[in-house]
N, C-alpha and C positions, 0 to 999 in steps of 0.2 A: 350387622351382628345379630344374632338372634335373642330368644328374648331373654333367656338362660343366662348369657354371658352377659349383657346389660344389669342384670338382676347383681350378678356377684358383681361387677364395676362399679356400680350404683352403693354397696354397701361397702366397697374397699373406699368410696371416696366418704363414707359417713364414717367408716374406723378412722380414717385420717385426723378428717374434720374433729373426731373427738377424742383423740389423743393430742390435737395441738389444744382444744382445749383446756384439756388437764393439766399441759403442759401453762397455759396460761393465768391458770389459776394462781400461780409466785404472786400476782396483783392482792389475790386476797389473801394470802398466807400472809403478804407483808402487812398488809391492812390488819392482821387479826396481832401481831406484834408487836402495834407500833407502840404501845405504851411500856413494854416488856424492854423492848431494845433501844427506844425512844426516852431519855429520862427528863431531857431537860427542851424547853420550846426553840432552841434550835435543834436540838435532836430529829426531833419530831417535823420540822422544816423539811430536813434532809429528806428523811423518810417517804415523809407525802410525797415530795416534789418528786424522786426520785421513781414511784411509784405513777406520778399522776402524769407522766411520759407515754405511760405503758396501759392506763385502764382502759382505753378506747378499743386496743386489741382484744380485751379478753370478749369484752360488752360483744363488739362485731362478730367476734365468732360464735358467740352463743346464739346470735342472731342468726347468721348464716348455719351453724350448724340444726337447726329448728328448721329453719326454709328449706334444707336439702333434704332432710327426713321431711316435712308436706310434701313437694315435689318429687320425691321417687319411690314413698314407701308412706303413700297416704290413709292409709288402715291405719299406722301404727300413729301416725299427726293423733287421727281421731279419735280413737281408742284409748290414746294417754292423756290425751292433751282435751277430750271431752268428759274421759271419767276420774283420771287425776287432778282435777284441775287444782286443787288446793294447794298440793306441791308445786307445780308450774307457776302460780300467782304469787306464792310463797318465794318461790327462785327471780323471779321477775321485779318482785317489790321491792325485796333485798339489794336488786343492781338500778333499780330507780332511785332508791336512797346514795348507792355510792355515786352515781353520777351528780347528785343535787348538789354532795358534799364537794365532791373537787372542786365545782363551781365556786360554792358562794365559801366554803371555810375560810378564807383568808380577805373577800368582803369587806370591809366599813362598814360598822352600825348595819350588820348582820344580827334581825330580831331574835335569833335563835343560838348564837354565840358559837366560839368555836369550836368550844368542846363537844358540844352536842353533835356536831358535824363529824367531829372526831370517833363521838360514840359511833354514828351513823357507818361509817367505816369498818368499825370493828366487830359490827352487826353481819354487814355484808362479809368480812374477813370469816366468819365462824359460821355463817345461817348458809354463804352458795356452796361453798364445797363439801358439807355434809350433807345438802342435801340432794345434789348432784350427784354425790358416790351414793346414796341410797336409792334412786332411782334407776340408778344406773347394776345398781346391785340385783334389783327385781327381773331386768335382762335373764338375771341365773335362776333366781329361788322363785318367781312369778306374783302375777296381782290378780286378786279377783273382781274378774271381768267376763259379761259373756255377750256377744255376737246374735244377733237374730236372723232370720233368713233376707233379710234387709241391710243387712249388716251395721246394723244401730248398735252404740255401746250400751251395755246397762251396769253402772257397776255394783259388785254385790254385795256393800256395806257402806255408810253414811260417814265413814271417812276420807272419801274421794282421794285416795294418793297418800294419808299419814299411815294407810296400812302398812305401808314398810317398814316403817317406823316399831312395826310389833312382831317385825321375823329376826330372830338375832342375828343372824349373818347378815344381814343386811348394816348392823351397823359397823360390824370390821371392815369392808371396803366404804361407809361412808366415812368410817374415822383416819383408813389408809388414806384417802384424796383429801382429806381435811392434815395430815400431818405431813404429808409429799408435797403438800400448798406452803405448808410452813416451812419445809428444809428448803424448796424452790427460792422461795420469797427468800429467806436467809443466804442463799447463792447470791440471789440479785443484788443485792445490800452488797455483798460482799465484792462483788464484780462494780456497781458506778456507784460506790460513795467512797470517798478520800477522809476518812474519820477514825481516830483510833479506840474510842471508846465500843461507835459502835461496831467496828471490827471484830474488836474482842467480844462482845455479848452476841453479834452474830456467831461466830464459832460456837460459844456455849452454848446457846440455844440451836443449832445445827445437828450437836451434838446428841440430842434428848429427841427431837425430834426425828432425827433419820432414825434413830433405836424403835422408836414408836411405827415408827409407820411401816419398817420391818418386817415388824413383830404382828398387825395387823393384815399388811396385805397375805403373809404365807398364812395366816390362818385363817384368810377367808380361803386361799387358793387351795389349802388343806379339805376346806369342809366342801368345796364347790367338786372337787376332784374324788371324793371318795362318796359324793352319795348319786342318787337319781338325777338324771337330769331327762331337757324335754327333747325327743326326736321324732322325725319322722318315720313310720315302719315302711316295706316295701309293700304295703297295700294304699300307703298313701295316708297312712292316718299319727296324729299325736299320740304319744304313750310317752311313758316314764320311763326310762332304759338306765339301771345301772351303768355306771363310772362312765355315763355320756360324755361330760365331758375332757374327763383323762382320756376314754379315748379317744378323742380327736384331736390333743396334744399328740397321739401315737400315730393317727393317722393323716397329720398333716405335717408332716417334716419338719419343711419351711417355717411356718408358719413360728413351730416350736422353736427354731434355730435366732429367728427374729427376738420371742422374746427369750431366749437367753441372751443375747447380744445384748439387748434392751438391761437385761437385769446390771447385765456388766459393766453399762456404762453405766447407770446410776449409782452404782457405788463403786467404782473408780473416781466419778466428781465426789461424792461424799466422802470418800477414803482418804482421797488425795487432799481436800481441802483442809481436814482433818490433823493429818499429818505434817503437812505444809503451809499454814497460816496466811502465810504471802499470796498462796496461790490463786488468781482471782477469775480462773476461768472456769471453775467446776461447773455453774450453769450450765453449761453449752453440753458437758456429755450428760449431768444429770436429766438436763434438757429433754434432748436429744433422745436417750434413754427411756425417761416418761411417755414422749411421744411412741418410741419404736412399743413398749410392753401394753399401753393403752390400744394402740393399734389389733394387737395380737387379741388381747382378749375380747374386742368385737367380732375379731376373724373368727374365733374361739365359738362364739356363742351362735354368729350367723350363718358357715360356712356350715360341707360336711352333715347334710338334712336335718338340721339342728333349728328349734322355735326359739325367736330371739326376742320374741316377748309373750312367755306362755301365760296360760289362765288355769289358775289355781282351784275355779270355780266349774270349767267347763275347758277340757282340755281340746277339744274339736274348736275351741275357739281360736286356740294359740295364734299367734301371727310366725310367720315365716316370709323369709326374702323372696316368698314365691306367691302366698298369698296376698300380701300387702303390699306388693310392687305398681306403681302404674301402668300404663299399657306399654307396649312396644314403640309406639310413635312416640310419647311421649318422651321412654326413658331414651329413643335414639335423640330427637332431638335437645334432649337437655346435653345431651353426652355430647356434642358438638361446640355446644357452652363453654363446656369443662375444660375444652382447648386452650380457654385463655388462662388457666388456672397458674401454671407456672409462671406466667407476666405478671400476676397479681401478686404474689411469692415473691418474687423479684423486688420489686415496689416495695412489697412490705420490709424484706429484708434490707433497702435501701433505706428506709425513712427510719427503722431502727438503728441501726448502725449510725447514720448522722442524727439522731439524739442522744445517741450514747459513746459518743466518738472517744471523751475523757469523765473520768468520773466526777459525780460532781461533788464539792465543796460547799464550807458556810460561806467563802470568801463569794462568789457568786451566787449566793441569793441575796446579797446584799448589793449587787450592782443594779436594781431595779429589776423591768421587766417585770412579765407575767409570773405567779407566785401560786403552787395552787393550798 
């Protein structure tokens, strides 16, 4: 394959990668809930337990998604992950904390008690999906950073990566992946716990939430669609180019077709669950849905001569899936890799499904066993 069509392959398997992400964020939406929907200490059993099934996949894939971005698009490792580094450390510490917590919260003569462990949760529930949709926001609106003939980062302000944090559209898609984590999470609940209490306050809070998250994602999608975005011209160079990225909603069909389907099933499970209280599968399309629309708008932002992480400081520095790619040997031989991806899919899909075979009850955290 040449090095063109590696380059897109390589960045179809990073849209993936972080759309199942997002998709897996439901761990920390339910985490950011648990006192909300949670009222009483076996509530809050459920919840964890039910949740601490599931943390390992989000952790793994944030891991793997970071290794495939080093591995085929190693400019953009270094450049974020050298001049951002505060947000990265920040996202990182946050999932160090949730993992201590499964561990030790339910412990004996745990020095730290379990509420604390609890907080610890609730940190990770609200600090990674805001600040994952903020990083991930910068993709469109950019970071200042510039490139030297060595290609060393320098970034060009002393808050290494919280710059996001001061472009306002940057916090509509952080607060959309922060309340799409919470209607997820609320599906989850609602899919393997056998509880009527928190049945019903999952629905309530489903409710508030899917409105929110709505209402943010079209208005970042509004403000990203109708202003400049970053392309490449046909002499080869980065420029600003009005409704860039509307048009490449126009000129990639597909792409566009995907996420409406995407849009569709998300709120078909959120509709449906809504209307139907019983109904315990909306997961799967809102799922599903998250995946397919998060997909798209990486294709959105990479595909189509488009810089998928420009520099607001020095626009010749931009990254593009052409600049920041590895070599050809490399990307063929990873892509050989990538073979085994649906076995590993497979696996995963197996070992979920037999932990989540029936849902679970108070009646079974009382049989003994591991407790998290």
């Amino acid at each position: 394959m040449s090095l063109d069509i590696l380059q897109h392959y390589w960045w179809i398997l990073i849209a993936l990668l972080g759309g199942l992400l997002v998709f897996l964020l439901f761990v920390q939406g339910g985490q950011s809930l648990l006192y909300t929907i949670g009222k009483t200490p076996e509530e809050k059993d459920l919840l964890t337990n039910s949740l601490g099934r599931k943390w390992e996949f989000t952790f793994t894939t944030l891991v793997v998604f970071g290794g495939a971005f080093f591995a085929s698009f190693p400019l953009f490792y270094s450049s974020s992950f050298g001049g951002a580094y505060i947000v990265w450390m920040l996202i990182l510490f946050s999932f160090v904390i949730q993992a201590v917590s499964y561990e030790y919260r339910k412990k004996p003569n745990n020095f730290l008690g379990q509420r604390t462990y609890e907080t610890f949760l609730i940190i990770n529930g609200i600090a990674a999906p805001i600040l994952i949709g903020a990083a991930v926001a910068t993709f469109f609106t950019g970071s200042p950073f510039k490139l030297n003939e060595m290609m060393q980062v320098t970034w060009m302000t002393p808050w290494r990566g919280l710059d996001a944090l001061f472009v306002l559209p940057n916090y509509f898609l952080a607060f959309a992946v922060f309340f799409l984590a919470r209607t997820l999470g609320c599906l989850f609940f609602i899919n393997t716990i056998n509880h009527a209490g928190i049945h019903q306050r999952c629905i309530r809070q489903l409710r508030w939430n899917a409105i929110l998250f709505v209402v943010t994602l079209l208005t970042f999608l509004g403000i990203i669609l109708c202003s400049k975005g970053y392309g490449i011209t046909a002499e080869g160079q980065i420029a600003l180019i009005p409704y860039k990225y509307f048009h490449n909603l126009l000129q990639m069909p597909v792409n566009t077709f995907i996420l409406l389907l995407g849009v569709v099933a998300v709120l078909y499970g959120i509709i449906k669950s809504l209307l139907h209280p019983q109904w315990r599968k909306g997961i799967w399309f809102t799922g599903v849905g998250s995946i397919l629309a998060v997909f798209t708008l990486f294709i959105l932002v990479g595909f189509n001569n488009t810089s998928f992480y420009p520099s607001t400081s020095d626009l010749q520095s931009s990254l593009t899936i052409y600049n920041a790619s590895s070599s050809h040997f490399t990307l063929e031989a990873m892509s050989y890799v990538s073979l085994i991806i649906p076995f590993v899919a497979a696996y995963i899909w197996y070992a979920w499904r037999a932990l989540t075979r029936k849902p679970i009850t108070a009646e079974e955290l009382q049989d003994g066993g591991h407790h998290y």
